[in-house]
Each structure stands twice: as structure tokens, then as C-alpha cells.
TIBATI-777350 format. One line per 5 residues: number of its first residue (from 1); for each residue x negated, y negated, z negated of N, C-alpha, C. Coordinates in nm, 3 decimals, decimal comma. Layout:
N
NUM) X Y Z X Y Z X Y Z  ...
This chain:
86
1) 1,116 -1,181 1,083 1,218 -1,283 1,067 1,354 -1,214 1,057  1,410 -1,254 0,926 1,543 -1,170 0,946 1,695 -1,196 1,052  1,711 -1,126 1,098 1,840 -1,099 1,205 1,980 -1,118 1,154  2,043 -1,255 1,190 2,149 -1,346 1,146 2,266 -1,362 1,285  2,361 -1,293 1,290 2,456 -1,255 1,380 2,623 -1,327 1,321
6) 2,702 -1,418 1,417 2,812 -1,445 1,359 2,896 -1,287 1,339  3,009 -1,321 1,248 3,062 -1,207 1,241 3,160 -1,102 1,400  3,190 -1,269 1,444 3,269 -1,189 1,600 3,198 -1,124 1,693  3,036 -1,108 1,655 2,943 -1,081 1,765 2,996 -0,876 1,726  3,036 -0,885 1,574 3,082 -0,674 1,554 3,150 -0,646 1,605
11) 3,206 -0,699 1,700 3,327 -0,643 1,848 3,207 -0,557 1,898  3,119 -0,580 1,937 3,043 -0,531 2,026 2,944 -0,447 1,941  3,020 -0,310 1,897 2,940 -0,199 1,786 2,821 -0,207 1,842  2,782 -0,122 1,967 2,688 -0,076 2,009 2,562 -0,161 2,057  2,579 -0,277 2,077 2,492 -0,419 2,022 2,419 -0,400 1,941
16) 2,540 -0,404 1,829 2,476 -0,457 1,692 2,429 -0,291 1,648  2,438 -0,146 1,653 2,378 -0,066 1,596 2,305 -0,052 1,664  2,231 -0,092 1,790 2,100 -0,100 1,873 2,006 -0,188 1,749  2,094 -0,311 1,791 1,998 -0,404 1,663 1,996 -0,355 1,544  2,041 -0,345 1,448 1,992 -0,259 1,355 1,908 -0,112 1,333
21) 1,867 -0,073 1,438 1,774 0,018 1,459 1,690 -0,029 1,498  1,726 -0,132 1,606 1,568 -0,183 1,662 1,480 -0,255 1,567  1,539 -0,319 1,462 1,462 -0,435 1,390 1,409 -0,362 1,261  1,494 -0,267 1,224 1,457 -0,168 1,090 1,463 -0,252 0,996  1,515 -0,330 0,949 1,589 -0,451 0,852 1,766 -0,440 0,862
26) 1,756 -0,504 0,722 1,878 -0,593 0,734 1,937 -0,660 0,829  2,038 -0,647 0,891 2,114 -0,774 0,956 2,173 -0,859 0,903  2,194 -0,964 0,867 2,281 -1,064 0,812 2,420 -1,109 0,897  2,532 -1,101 0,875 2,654 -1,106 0,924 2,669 -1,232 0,827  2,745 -1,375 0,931 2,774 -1,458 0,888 2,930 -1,531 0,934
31) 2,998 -1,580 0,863 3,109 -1,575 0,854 3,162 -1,753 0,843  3,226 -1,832 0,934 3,187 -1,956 0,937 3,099 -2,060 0,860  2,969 -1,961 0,878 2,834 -2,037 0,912 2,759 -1,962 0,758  2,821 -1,897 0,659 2,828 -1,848 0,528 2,753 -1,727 0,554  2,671 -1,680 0,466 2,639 -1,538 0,460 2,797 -1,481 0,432
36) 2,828 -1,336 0,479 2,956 -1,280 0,416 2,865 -1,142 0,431  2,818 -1,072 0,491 2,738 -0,889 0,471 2,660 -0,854 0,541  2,621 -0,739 0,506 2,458 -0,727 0,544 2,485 -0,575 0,618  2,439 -0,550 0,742 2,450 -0,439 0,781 2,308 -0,361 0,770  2,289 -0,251 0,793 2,152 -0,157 0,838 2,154 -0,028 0,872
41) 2,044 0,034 0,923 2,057 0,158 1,009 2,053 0,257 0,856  2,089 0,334 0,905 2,110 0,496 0,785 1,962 0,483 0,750  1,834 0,475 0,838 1,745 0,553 0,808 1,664 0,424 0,709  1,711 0,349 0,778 1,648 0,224 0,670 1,702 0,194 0,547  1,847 0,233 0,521 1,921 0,216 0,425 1,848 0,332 0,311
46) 1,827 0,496 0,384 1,772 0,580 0,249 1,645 0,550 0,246  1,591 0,479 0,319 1,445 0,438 0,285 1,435 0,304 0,157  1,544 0,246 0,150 1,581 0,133 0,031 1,617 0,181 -0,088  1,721 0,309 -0,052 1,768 0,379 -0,208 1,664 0,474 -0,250  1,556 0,526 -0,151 1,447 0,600 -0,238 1,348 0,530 -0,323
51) 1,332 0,367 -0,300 1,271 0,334 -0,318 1,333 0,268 -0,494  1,507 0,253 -0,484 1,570 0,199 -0,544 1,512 0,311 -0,684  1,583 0,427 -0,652 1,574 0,541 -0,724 1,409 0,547 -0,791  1,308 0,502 -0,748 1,213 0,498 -0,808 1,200 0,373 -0,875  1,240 0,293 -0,835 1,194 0,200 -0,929 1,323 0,194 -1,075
56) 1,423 0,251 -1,053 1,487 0,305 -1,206 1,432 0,381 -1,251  1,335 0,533 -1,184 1,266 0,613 -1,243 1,183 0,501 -1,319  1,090 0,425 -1,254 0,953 0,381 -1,334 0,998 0,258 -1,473  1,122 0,218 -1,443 1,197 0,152 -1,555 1,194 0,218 -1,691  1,279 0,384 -1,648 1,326 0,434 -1,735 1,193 0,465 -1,837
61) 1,118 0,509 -1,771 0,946 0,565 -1,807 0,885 0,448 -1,889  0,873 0,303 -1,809 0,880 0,247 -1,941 0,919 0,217 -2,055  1,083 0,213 -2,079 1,121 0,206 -2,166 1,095 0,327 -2,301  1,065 0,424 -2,248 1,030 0,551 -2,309 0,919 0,540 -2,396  0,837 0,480 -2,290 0,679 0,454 -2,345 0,680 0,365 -2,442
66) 0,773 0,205 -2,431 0,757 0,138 -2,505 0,861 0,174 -2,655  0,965 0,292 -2,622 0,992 0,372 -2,746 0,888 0,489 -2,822  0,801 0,471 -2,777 0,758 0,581 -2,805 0,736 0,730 -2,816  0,838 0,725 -2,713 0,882 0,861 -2,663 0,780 0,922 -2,578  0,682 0,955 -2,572 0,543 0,990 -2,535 0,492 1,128 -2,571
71) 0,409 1,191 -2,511 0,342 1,311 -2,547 0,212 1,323 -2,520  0,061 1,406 -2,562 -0,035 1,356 -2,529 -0,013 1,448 -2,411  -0,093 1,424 -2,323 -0,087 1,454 -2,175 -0,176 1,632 -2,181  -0,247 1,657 -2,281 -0,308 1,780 -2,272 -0,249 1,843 -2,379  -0,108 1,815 -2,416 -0,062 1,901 -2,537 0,047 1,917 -2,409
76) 0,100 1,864 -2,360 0,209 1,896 -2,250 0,148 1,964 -2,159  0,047 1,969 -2,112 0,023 2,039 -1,961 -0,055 2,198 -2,033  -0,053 2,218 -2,140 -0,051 2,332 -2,219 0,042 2,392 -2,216  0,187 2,306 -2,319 0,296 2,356 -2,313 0,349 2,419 -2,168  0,313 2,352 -2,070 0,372 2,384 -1,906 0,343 2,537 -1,922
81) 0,199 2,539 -1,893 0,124 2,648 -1,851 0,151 2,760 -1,993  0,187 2,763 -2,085 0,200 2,864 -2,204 0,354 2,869 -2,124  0,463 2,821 -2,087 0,601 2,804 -2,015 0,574 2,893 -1,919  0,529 2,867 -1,858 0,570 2,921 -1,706 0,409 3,034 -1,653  0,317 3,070 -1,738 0,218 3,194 -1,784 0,147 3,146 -1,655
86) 0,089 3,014 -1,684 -0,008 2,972 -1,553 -0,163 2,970 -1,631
């Protein structure tokens, strides 16, 4: 269940960066009665942008594919190995 805190409760840092470690989510900060921002712990935050970062990787990969930008998979893993004398 996600964790919904008014905004005057961020007086009290060490509260709220307990809670955001403890819950490993998002916090929701709300602002007379409004979503206004979203806090989270570091470790959960690069656990969102690695995931971010892959899913632009697997974007980009499609778009490639559906350009045609492709290679057969045993003419490349040739090229590797003739590259690098494996």
C-alpha cells in the first residue's frame, strides 16, 4: 500500500528517511490534501533508474530491429571472435 504523508510531517527528516527505507517505495508527499512529490531512499531510487535505463535500452533495440538494423547472430559472433583472436 503506498505511503501518503502531509507535507508538514518533512519537519521531522529522520521520520520520514526511516520511512522511506523502511517501506522501499515511494512516499507520496501531499500538499493541502493534493499530491505535490514523491520522495525515496537512494537505494530504491537506482534500483528504478536501472531498470529505467533498460527499458530505453530494450526500446532502442527495437526500434533497430524494426529498422532493420540487424545482423545474423553467427556472422557477428564470428566477427567478435576474428576481433578480439578468441
Amino acid at each position: 500500500m503506498p505511503q501518503i504523508i502531509p507535507i508538514k510531517d518533512l519537519k521531522d527528516t529522520v521520520h520520514v528517511s526511516e520511512l522511506c527505507h523502511r517501506v522501499n517505495e515511494p512516499v507520496y508527499i501531499t500538499k493541502n490534501g493534493y499530491g505535490d512529490m514523491v520522495l525515496m531512499s537512494m537505494d530504491y531510487y537506482e534500483a528504478v533508474r536501472k531498470k529505467w535505463e533498460l527499458y530505453a535500452d530494450l526500446e532502442r533495440s527495437e526500434e533497430q530491429i524494426a529498422q532493420g538494423k540487424t545482423k545474423d547472430a553467427r556472422e557477428a559472433l564470428t566477427a567478435v571472435r576474428k576481433k578480439y583472436g578468441l
